[in-house]
C-alpha positions as CSV (number, residue, x, y, z in Angstrom):
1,X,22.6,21.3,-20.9
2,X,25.1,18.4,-19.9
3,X,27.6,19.1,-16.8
4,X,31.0,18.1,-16.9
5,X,31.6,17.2,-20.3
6,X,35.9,18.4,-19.8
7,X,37.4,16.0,-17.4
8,X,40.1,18.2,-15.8
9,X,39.7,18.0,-12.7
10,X,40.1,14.4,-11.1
11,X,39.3,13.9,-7.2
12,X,40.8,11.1,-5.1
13,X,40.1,10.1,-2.1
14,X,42.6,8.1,-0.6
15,X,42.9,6.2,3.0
16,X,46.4,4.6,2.3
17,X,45.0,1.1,1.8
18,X,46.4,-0.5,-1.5
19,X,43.1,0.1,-3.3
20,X,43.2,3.6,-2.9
21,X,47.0,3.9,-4.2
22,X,45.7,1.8,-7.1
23,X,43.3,4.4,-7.7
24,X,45.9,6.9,-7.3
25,X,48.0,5.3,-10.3
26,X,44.8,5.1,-12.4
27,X,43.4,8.9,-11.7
28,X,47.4,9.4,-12.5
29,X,47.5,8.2,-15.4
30,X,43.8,9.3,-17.0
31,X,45.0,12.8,-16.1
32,X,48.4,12.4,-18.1
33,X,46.6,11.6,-21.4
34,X,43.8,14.0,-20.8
35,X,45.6,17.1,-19.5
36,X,44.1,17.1,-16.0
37,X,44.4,18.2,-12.8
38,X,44.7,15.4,-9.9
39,X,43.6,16.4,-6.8
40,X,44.3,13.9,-3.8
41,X,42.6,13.9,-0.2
42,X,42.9,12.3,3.0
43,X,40.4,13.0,5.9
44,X,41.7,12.1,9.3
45,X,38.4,10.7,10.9
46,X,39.6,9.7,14.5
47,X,43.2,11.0,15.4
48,X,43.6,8.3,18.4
49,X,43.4,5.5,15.5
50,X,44.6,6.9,12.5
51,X,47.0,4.7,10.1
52,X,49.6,7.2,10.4
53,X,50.1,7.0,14.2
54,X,53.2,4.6,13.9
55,X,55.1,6.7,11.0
56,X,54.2,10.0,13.3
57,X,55.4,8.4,16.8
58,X,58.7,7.9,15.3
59,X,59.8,11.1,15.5
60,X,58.7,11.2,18.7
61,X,55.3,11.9,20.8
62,X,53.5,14.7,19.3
63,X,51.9,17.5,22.2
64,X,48.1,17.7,21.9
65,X,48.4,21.1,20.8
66,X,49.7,19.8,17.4
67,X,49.0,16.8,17.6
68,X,46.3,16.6,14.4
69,X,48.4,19.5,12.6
70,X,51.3,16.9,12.6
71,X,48.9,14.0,11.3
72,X,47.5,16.7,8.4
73,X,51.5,17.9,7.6
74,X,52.7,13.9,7.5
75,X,49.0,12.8,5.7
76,X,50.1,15.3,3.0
77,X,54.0,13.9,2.9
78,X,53.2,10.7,2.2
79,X,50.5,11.6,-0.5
80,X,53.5,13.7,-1.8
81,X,55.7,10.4,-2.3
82,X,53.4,8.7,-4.2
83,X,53.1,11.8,-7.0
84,X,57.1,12.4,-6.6
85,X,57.5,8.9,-7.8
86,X,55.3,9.3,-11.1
87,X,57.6,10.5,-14.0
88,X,54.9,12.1,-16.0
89,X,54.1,16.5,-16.2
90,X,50.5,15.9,-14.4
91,X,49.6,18.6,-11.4
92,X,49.1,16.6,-8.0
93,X,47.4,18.8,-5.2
94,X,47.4,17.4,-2.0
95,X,44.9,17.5,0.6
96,X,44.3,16.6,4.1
97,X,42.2,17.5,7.2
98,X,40.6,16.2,10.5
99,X,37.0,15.9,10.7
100,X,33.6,13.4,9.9
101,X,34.8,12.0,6.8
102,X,31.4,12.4,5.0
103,X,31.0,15.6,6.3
104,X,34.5,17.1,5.1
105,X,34.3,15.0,1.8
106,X,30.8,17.3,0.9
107,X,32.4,20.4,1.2
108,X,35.4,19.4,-0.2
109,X,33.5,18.6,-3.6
110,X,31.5,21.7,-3.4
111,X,34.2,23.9,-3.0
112,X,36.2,22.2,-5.9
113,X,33.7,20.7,-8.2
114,X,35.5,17.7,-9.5
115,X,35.0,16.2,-12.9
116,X,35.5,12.6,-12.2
117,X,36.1,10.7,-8.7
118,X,38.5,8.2,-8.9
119,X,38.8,5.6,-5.9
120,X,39.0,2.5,-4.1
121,X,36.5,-0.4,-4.0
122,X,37.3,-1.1,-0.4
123,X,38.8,0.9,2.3
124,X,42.3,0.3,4.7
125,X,39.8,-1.8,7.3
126,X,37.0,-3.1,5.6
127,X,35.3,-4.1,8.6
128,X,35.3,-0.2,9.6
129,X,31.9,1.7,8.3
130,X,34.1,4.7,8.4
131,X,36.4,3.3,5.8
132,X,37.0,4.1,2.3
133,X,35.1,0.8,1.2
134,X,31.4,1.9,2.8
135,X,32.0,5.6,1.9
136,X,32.3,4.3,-1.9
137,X,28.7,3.1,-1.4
138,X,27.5,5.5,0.1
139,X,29.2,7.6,-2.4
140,X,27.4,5.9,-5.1
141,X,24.5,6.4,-4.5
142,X,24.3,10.2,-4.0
143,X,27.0,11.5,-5.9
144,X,26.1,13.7,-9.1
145,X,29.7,13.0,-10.4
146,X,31.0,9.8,-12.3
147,X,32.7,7.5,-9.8
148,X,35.7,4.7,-11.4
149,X,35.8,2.4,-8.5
150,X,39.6,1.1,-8.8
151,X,41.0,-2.6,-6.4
152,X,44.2,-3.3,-4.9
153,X,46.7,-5.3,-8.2
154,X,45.2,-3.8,-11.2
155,X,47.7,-2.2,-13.5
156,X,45.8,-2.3,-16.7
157,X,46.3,1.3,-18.3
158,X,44.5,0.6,-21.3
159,X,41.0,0.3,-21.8
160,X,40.1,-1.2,-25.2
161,X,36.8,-3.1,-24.3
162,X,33.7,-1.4,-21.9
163,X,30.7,-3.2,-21.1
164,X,27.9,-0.5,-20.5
165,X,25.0,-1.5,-18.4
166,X,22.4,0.7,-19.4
167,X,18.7,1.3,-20.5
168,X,19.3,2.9,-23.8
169,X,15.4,2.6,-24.9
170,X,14.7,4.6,-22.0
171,X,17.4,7.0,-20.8
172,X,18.9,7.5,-24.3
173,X,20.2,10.7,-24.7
174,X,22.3,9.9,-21.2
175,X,23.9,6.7,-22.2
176,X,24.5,8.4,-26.1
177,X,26.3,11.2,-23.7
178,X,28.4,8.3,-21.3
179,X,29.4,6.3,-24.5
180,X,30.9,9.4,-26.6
181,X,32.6,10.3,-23.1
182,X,34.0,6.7,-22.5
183,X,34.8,6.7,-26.4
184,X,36.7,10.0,-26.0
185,X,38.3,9.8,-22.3
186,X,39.9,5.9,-23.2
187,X,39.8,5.7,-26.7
188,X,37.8,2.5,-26.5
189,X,35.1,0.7,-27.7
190,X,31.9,0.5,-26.0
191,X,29.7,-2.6,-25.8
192,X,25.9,-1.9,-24.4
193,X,25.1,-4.7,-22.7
194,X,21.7,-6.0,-22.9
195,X,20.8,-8.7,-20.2
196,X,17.5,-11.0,-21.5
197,X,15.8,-12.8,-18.2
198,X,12.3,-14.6,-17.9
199,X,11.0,-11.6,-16.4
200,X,12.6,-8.9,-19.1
201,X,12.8,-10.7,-22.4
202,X,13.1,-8.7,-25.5
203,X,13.4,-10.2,-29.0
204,X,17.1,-10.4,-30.9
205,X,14.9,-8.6,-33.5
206,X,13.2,-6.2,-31.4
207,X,16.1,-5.0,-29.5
208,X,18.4,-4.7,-32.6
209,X,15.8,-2.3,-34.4
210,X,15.7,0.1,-31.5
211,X,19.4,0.2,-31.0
212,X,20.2,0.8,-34.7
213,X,17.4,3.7,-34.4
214,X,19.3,5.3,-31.3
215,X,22.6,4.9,-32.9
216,X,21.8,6.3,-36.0
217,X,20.0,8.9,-34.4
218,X,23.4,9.8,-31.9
219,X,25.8,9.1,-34.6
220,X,27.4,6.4,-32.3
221,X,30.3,4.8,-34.6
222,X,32.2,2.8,-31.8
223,X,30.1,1.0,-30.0
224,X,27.6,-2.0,-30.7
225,X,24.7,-3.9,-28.9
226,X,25.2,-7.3,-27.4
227,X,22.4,-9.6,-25.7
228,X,22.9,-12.3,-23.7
229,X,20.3,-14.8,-21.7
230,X,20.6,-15.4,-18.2
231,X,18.1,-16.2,-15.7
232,X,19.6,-13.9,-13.3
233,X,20.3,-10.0,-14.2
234,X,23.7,-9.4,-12.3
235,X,25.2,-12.9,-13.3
236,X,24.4,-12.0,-16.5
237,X,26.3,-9.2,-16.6
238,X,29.6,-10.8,-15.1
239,X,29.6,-13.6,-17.5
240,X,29.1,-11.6,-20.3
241,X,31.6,-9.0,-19.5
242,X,34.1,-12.1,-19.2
243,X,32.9,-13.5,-22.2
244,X,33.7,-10.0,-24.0
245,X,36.8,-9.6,-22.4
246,X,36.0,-6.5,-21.1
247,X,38.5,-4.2,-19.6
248,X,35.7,-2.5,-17.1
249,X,32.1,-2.3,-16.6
250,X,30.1,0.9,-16.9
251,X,26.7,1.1,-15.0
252,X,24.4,4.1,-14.0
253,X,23.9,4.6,-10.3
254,X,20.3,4.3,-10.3
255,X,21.0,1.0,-10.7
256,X,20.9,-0.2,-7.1
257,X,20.5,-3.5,-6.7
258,X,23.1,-4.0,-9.5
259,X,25.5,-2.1,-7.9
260,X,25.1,-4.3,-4.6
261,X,25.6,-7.3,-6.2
262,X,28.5,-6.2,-8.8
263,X,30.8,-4.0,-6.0
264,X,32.5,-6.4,-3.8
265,X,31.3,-4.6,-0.4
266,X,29.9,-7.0,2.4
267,X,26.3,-6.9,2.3
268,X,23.9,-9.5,2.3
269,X,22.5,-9.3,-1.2
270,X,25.9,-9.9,-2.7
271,X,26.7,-13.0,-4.6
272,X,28.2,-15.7,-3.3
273,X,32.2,-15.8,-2.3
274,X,32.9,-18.3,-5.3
275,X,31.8,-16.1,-7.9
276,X,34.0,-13.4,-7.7
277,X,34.7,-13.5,-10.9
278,X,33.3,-9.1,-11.3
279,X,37.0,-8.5,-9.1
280,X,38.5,-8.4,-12.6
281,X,37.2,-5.6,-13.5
282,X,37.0,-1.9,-12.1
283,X,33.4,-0.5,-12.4
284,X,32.7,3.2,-14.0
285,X,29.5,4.5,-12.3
286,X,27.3,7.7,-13.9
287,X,24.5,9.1,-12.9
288,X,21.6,10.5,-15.3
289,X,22.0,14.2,-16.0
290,X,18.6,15.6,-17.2
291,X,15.4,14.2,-16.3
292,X,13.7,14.4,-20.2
293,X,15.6,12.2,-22.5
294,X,13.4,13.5,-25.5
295,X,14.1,16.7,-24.9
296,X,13.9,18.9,-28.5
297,X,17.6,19.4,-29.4
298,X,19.4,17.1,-27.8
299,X,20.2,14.5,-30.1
300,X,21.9,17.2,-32.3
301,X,23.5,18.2,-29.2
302,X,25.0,15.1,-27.7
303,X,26.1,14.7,-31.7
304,X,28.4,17.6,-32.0
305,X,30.0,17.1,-28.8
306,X,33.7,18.1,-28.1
307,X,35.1,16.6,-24.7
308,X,38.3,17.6,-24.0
């Protein structure tokens, strides 16, 4: 019933900006402790402006003829560099081709059915809607496979603490399924985050009775609930995150207006420049996999789960 409960096969789209090499070393990494493959890709969108123009005019002026078969050969080089200087046994296959980015990044997915996508929050030119950064968003919020966003510094490896954002009274069987797989895939603790505002207040005693029914219904042993009051949902979420010392943030895509406040892509609904306090952490998005929560079954289902 579930898709994509093995994660061995990790996609990563990368634009040769420093936050897509930092999701390089993270999507590295994952795959080392989980046995997976790491497959790495590079779309050329415009030829006449790509980033690799000065590396490729050094060895001289390439002939239109092979002019974007040289781009493809030195895109896949330099992707080749960044996996030769990893000392772990983890498969890196390299990709590369010319076209729409959007366009080649859908049939790229369909014909290798990744896992997980692992990539950057922002792209090489942030100001570009062509770049890795507006993809990500658009990514987002079409993409029927998990998305870790990753940013430019972070070098955390370890993931002990994850603040979930997530309806669990409503979607339960799907977050029960995301917090076994973030249990199993990082060996951390989960923390379901439950934001109280004027508009959506719940009761300390209201909202503890129904998470201790759906975790003793999943048979969810490391994780625990944790409410906090704010006035404003997605400022709620980033002070409680910091206050938990959270190590990243888990949220389900159909989350939208979250999303646009928590990822740190210009748009006019995001929060303020001051409070960029969410930049600490990288941000694991998931999308609901079945439409009927209460489906017969599938508590003992999601129960007996093996991952990996």
């Amino acid at each position: 019933m579930f898709k994509n409960q093995n994660m061995k096969n990790i996609l990563v789209p990368i634009d040769f900006s420093q936050h897509s090499k930092a999701a390089f070393e993270i999507a590295y990494d994952l795959a080392l402790r989980i046995k997976s493959i790491v497959n790495v890709y590079h779309v050329i969108e415009n030829p006449r402006t790509s980033i690799l123009l000065p590396d490729l005019y050094l060895d001289g002026t390439p002939s239109n003829k092979n002019f974007n078969e040289k781009l493809v050969s030195l895109a896949k080089e330099k992707i080749q560099k960044w996996a030769s200087a990893k000392t772990g046994e983890v498969e890196v296959v390299v990709h590369a081709s010319v076209g729409d980015l959007v366009d080649e990044f859908k049939k790229f997915t369909k014909e290798h059915k990744p896992d997980l996508i692992v990539m950057g929050i922002k792209g090489y030119n942030e100001k570009n809607l062509n770049s890795i950064g507006s993809f990500t968003e658009r990514l987002i919020k079409r993409s029927d496979f998990p998305i870790f966003t990753a940013k430019a510094g972070f070098s955390r490896k370890v993931f002990n603490t994850i603040v979930m954002v997530a309806d669990f009274i409503e979607n339960e069987a799907n977050v029960a399924f995301e917090i076994k797989r973030l249990n199993k895939l990082f060996d951390a603790h989960v923390v379901l985050l439950r934001i109280n505002t004027p508009q959506d207040f719940m009761s300390d005693n209201v909202v503890g009775t129904k998470f201790q029914v759906f975790q003793d219904k999943y048979l969810l042993d490391n994780c625990n609930l944790f409410t906090y009051n704010h006035s404003i949902k997605e400022e709620g979420i980033i002070l409680a995150a910091k206050k938990l010392k959270a190590d990243l943030i888990a949220i389900a895509s159909q989350s939208k207006n979250i999303l646009e406040r928590l990822l740190p892509i210009p748009n006019e609904n995001t929060l303020e420049d001051d409070f960029i306090v969410y930049l600490e952490y990288p941000i694991w998005i998931f999308r609901p996999q079945f439409k009927l929560p209460s489906e017969p079954g599938l508590a003992e289902e999601i129960k007996g789960f093996k991952f990996f």
